[in-house]
N, C-alpha and C positions, 0 to 999 in steps of 0.2 A: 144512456147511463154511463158515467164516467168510469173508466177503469182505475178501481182500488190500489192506491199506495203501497210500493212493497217497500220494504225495511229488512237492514243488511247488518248485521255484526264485521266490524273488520275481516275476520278471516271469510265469511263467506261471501262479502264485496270483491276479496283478490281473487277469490277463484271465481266468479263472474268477469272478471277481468280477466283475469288468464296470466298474473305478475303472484310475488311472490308480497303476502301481507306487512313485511317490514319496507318493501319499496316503497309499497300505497298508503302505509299509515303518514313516510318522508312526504309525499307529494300533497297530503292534504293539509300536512303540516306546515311547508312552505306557503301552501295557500293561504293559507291562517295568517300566517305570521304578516304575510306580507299584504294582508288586507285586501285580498283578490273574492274567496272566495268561502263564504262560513258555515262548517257543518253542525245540523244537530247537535244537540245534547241532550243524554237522559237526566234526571234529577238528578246521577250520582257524577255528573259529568261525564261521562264514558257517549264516545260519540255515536251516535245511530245516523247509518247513512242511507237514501233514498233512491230514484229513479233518479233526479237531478244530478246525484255524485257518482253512480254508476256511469250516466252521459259522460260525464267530465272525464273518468276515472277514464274510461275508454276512447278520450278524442284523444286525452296523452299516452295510453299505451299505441293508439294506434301511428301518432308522431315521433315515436319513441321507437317503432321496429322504421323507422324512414329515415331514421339518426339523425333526429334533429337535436338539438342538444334544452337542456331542459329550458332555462334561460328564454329561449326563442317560444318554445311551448309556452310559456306562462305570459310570453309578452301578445301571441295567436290569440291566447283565451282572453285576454282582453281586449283586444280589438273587435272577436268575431262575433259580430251579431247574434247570429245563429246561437249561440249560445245563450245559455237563462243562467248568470249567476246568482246566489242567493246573499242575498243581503246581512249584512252583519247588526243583531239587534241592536235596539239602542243601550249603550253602555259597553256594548261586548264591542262594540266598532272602536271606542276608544283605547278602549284594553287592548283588540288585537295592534294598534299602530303602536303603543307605549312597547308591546311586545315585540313588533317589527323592527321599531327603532333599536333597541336595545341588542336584538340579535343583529342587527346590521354593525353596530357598533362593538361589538362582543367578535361578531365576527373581522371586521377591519381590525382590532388590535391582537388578532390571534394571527391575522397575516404579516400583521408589521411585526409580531415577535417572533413566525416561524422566517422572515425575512433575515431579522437581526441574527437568528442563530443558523439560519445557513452563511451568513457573511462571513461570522465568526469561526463557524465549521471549515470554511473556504479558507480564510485568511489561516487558519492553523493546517491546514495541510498543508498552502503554499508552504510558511514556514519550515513545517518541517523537509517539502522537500526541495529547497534551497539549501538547507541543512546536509540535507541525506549527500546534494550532490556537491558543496562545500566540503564535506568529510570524504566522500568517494575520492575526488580532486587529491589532498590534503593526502588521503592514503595511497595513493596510485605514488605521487611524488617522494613519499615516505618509502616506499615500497624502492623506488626507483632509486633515490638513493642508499637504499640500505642495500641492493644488486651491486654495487656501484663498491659501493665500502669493502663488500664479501670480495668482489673480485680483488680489489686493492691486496685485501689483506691475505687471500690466497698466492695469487704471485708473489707477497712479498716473502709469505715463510718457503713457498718452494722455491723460491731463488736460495734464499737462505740457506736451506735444506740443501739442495744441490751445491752448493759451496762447502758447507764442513762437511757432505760424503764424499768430494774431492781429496778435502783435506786428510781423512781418514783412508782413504784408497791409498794415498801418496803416501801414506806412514807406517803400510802393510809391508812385511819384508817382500825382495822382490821373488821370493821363490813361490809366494802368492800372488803375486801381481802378474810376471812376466813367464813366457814358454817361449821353446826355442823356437828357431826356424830356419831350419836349416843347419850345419856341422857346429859353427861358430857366432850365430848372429842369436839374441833373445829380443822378440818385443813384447808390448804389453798386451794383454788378454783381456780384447776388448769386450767380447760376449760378458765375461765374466765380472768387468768392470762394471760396465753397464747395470746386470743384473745387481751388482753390490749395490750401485748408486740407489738405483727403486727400492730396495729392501730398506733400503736407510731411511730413505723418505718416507717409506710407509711406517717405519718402527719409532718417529721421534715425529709426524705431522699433529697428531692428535695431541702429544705434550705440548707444541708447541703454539696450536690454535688455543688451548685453553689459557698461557699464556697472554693471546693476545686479545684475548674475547674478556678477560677477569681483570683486565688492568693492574699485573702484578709489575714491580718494580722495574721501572726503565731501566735502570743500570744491568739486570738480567738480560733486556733482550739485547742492550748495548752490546754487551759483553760475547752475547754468543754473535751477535753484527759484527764484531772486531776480529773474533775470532776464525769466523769465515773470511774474513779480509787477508789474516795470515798465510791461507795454503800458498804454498810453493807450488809455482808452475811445473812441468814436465822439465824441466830443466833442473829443478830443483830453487829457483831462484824466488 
């Protein structure tokens, strides 16, 4: 006496497989699709699977923990003898290839469009970081000459600067300027001189970087340029 056909709902076909019921519903799906392998149907469509789809369901779980990759699996199932596929009725065989086709096709244009928008994706980072390192470039140079300009323009006001607190030291009477040394001799007090010049510089730098950072009238900065030109040496000349 033959042993009785059992019948399986999805979910309790994967736990006779030992997978989780959204892998196995994928796997018989593909099978479908790809006109290998056709399951049951009840009248309401919903699939009823058998001793047959359990065999199946279980030769790819078991190529499956061996890593094969599915592709390979699907192509086993059809070669291996051993195997009982069941047939696709008349009408449903057409249907599932019109089906196959379609998702083959369906699928080939979802590769050529995640193709096109990784190219897209790629080509717009390059840009931007051609960009990024275009502008880093561009700034480092900017940067370097603007180093470049500061120092210019700092030597140019403390040259400056130390030339009219010359001239301003030289126009101090000398009972500020000079101490004696000695019964009869006086010189100049150079601690003291010293100290004047820094003080000067530090009490007119800031006027005069604003000057030259605001672009106020060249004749201004001529003028105090000409005027540091004037001082008289120690000699007075």
């Amino acid at each position: 006496m033959s042993e009785e056909m059992r019948y399986w709902k999805l979910n309790a076909l994967a736990d006779e497989i030992g997978c989780h019921f959204t892998t196995v519903n994928r796997w018989f799906n593909t099978l479908e699709t790809r006109g290998i392998h056709y399951v049951e149907k009840a009248p309401d469509g919903t699939r009823v699977y058998t001793d047959l789809d359990l065999m199946i369901g279980q030769y790819i779980q078991e190529k499956r923990n061996k890593n094969w990759n599915f592709d390979g699996i699907l192509a086993q199932i059809v070669d291996d003898a051993t195997l009982e596929l069941r047939p696709f009725p008349k009408g449903a065989m057409k249907s599932g290839n019109e089906l196959s086709l379609d998702v083959t096709k369906l699928s080939e244009a979802l590769q050529d469009r995640m193709s096109e928008l990784l190219q897209q994706q790629e080509d717009h980072f390059n840009e931007r970081l051609q960009a990024a390192i275009q502008g880093n470039q561009q700034f480092r140079l900017e940067m370097r000459q603007k180093d470049i300009t500061d120092m210019i323009t700092n030597n140019r006001i403390t040259n400056t600067l130390r030339l009219e607190a010359l001239k301003a030291w030289a126009a101090l009477p000398d009972s500020e300027r000079l101490i004696k040394k000695g019964l009869f001799r006086k010189e100049e007090d150079l601690n003291k001189k010293e100290q004047f010049l820094t003080q000067y510089e530090m009490d007119h730098y800031a006027d005069r970087l604003r000057l030259e950072t605001t672009n106020e009238p060249y004749e201004e900065a001529e003028r105090l340029h000409q005027e540091a030109n004037d001082i008289p040496d120690e000699h007075g000349q």
